[in-house]
C-alpha positions as CSV (number, residue, x, y, z in Angstrom):
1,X,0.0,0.0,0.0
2,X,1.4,3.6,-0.9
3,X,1.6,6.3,1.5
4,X,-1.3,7.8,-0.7
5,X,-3.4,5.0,0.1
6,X,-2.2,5.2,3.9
7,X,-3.4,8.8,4.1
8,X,-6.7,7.9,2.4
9,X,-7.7,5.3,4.5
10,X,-6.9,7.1,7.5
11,X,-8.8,10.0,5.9
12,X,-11.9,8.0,5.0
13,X,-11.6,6.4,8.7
14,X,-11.7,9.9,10.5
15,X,-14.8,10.9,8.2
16,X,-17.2,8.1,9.2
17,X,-16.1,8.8,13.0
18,X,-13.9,6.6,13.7
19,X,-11.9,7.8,17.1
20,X,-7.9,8.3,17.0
21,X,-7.7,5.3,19.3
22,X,-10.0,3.0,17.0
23,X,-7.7,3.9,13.7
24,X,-4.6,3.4,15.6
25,X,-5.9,0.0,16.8
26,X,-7.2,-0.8,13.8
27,X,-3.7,-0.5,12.3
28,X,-1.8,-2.2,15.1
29,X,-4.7,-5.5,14.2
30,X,-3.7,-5.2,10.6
31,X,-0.2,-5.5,11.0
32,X,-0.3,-7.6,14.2
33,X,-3.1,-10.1,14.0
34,X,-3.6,-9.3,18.1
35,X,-7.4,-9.9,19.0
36,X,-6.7,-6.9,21.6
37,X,-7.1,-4.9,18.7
38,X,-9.9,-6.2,16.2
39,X,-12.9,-3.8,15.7
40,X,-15.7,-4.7,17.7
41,X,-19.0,-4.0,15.9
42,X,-21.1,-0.7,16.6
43,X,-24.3,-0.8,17.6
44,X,-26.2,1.0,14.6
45,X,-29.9,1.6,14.2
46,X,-31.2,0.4,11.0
């Protein structure tokens, strides 16, 4: 993945509300594997 591709995921992440802390977790999941830091679903009304 380019650094472009970086900065637009991170971009797209911050504009659907993800937090700082659920982006930098999701990251550390992606290149780790750790459970500790898999997204856990939101509750969403339908």
């Amino acid at each position: 993945m380019s650094i472009t591709e970086v900065a637009r995921l991170l971009s797209g992440l911050r504009a659907v509300g993800w937090t700082e802390k659920e982006i930098n977790d999701f990251v550390l999941y992606i290149e780790s594997g750790e459970e500790q830091y898999k997204p856990k679903p939101r509750n969403q009304k339908n």
